[in-house]
C-alpha positions in Angstrom: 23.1 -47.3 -158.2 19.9 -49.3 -157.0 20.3 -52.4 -155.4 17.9 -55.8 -155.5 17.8 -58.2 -152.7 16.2 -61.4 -153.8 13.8 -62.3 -150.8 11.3 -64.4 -153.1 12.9 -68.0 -152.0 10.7 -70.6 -150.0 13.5 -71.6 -147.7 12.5 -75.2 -148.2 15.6 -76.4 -146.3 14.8 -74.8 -143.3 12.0 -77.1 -142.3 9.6 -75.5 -140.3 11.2 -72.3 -139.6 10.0 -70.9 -143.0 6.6 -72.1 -142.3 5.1 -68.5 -141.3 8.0 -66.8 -141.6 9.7 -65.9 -144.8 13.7 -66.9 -144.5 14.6 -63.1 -145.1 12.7 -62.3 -141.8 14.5 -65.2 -139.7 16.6 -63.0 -136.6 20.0 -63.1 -136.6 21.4 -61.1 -133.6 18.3 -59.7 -132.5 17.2 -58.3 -136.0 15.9 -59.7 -139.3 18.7 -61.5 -141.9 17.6 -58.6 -144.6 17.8 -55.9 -141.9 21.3 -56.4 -141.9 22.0 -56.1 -145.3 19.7 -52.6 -145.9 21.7 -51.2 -142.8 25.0 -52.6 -144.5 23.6 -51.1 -147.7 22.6 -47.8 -146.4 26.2 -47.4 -144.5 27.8 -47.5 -148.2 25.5 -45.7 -149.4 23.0 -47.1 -151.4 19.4 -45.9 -150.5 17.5 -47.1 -154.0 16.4 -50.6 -152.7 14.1 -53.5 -154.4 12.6 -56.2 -152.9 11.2 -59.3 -154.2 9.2 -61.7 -152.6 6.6 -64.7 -153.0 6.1 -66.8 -150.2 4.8 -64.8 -147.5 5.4 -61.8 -148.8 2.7 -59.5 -147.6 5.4 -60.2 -144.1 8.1 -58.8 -145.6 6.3 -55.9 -147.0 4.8 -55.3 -143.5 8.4 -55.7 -141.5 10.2 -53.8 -144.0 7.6 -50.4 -145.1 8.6 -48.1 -147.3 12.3 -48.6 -145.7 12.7 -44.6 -144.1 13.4 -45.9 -140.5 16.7 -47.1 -142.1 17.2 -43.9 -144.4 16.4 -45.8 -147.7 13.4 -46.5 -150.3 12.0 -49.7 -150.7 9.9 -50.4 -153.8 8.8 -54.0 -153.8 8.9 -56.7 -157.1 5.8 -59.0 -155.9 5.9 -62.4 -157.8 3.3 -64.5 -156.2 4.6 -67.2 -157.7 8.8 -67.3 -157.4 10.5 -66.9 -160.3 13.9 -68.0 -159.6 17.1 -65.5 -159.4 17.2 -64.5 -163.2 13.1 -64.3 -163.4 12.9 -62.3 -160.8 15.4 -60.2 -162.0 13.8 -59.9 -165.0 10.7 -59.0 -163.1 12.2 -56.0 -161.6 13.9 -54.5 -164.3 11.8 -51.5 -164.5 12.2 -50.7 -160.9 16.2 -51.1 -161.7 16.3 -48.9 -164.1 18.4 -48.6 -167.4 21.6 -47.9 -165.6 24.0 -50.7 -163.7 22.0 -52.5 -160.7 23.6 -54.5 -157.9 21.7 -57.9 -156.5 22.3 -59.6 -153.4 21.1 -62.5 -152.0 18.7 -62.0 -149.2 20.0 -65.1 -147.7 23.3 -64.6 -147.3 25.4 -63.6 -144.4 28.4 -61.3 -144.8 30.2 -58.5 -143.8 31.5 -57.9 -146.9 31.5 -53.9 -147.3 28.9 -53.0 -150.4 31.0 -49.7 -150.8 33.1 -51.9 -152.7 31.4 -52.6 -155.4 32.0 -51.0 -158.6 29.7 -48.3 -160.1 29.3 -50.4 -163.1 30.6 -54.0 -164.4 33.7 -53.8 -167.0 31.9 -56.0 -169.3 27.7 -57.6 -168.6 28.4 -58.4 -164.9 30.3 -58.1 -162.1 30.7 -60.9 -159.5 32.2 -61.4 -155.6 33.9 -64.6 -155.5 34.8 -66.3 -152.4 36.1 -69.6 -150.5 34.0 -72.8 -151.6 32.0 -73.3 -148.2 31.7 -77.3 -147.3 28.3 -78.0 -148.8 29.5 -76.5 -152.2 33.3 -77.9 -152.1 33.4 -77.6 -156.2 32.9 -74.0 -156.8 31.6 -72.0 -159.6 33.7 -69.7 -161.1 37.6 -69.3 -161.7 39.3 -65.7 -161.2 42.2 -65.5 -163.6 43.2 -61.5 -164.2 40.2 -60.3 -162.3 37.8 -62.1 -164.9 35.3 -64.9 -163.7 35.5 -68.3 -166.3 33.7 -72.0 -166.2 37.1 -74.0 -166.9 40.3 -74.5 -164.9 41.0 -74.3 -161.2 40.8 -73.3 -158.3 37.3 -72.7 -158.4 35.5 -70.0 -156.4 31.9 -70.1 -155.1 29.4 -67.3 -156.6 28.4 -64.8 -153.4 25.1 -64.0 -154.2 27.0 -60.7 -154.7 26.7 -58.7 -158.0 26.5 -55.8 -160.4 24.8 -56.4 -164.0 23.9 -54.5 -166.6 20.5 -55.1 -168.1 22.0 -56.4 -171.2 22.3 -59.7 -169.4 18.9 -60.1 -169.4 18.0 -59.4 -172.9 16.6 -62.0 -175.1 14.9 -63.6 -171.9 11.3 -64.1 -171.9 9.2 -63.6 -168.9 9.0 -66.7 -166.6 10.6 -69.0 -163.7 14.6 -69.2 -164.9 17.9 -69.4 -162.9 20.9 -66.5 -163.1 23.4 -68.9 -163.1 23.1 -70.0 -167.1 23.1 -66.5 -167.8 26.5 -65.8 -166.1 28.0 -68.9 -167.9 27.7 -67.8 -170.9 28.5 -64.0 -170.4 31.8 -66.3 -169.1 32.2 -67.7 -172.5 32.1 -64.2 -174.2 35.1 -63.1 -171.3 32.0 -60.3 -170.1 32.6 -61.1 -166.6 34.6 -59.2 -164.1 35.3 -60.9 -160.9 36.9 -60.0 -157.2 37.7 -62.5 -154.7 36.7 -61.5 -150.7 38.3 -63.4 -147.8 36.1 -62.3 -145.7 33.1 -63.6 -143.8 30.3 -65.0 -145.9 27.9 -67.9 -145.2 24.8 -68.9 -147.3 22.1 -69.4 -144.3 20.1 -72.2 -146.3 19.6 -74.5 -143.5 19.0 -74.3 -139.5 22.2 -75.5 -138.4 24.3 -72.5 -140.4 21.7 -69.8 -139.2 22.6 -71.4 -135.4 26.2 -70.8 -136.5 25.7 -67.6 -137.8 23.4 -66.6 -134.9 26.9 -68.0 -132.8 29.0 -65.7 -134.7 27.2 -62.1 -134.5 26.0 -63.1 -131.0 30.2 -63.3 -130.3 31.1 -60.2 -132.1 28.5 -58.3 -130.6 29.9 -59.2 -127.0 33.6 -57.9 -128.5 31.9 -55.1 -129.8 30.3 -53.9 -126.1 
């Protein structure tokens, strides 16, 4: 299965980090925040990878290379301009291929294991669920029976974690769009499985949770040695 990770965001919450560097390249425990997911992805064995980018993304294609130090293949979706998470998608689809694709979000923090995910989504998509964090208290999603819906409670918050099929995508014209309308209505039509993961997860959208995050691999690196 080939694997996106969506590295075409501006980071505008991070101030002037993201100023000449592109969020996916901001260090996290001595190493890039996408490093750690192509060494999480290449562990589980997943070695087909696509990149996207805009802003700044000559960077990431100059950090990153054609991926072998890290035992994988990186082909790269350029957008110039971003196109959002289901536009960039979209964008990509012909590096995806027809078969299932998985997507993460390049700004994520996790150590969720991507040997988890299924080969392919029961119905259009597949998505990992998990606790709403503080600065997103209401949630997406509800898991009822391993399938994700819009109504009810409790609500879960969407990982940035998924597989899809290109199906998803069809009837969507070329262009700036968001995933999230997409998954709604695949909801409505009950073509969405769903997993909840306890685990650690953070959204690194702004400098205070990369500090934490920095905080947290810096500690389990120390338990680690």
């Amino acid at each position: 299965m080939r694997v996106m990770i969506l590295a075409a965001g501006r980071g505008e919450r991070m101030g002037p980090l993201t100023d000449q560097v592109p969020k996916p390249l901001l260090p996290v425990g001595g190493k890039p925040l996408i490093v750690h997911h192509i060494e999480a992805l290449a562990r589980a064995g997943f070695f087909e990878l696509v990149v996207n980018h805009a802003h700044l993304g000559e960077r990431i294609e100059a950090a990153l290379g054609n991926g072998r130090r890290w035992g994988v293949r990186i082909a790269y979706s350029a957008e110039g301009r971003a196109l959002e998470t289901g536009g960039g998608i979209l964008k990509a689809l012909p590096l995806l291929g027809p078969e299932p694709f998985a997507v993460i979000n390049g700004d994520i923090w996790t150590d969720y294991d991507y040997g988890r995910l299924p080969a392919a989504p029961e119905g259009l998509a597949h998505l990992v669920l998990v606790d709403n964090p503080e600065h997103h208290a209401t949630g997406d999603f509800t898991l009822v029976d391993k399938r994700a819906g819009n109504a009810g409670s409790p609500r879960y918050t969407f990982s940035g974690i998924g597989v899809y099929r290109q199906a998803l995508f069809d009837g969507c014209e070329p262009g700036a769009f968001p995933l999230a309308p997409l998954l709604r209505s695949a909801c409505d039509r009950d073509a969405v499985s769903a997993e909840y993961y306890p685990g650690l997860w953070t959204d690194v959208g702004t400098p205070q949770r990369l500090a934490r995050i920095e905080q947290l691999v810096s500690g389990l690196a120390k338990v680690g040695a």
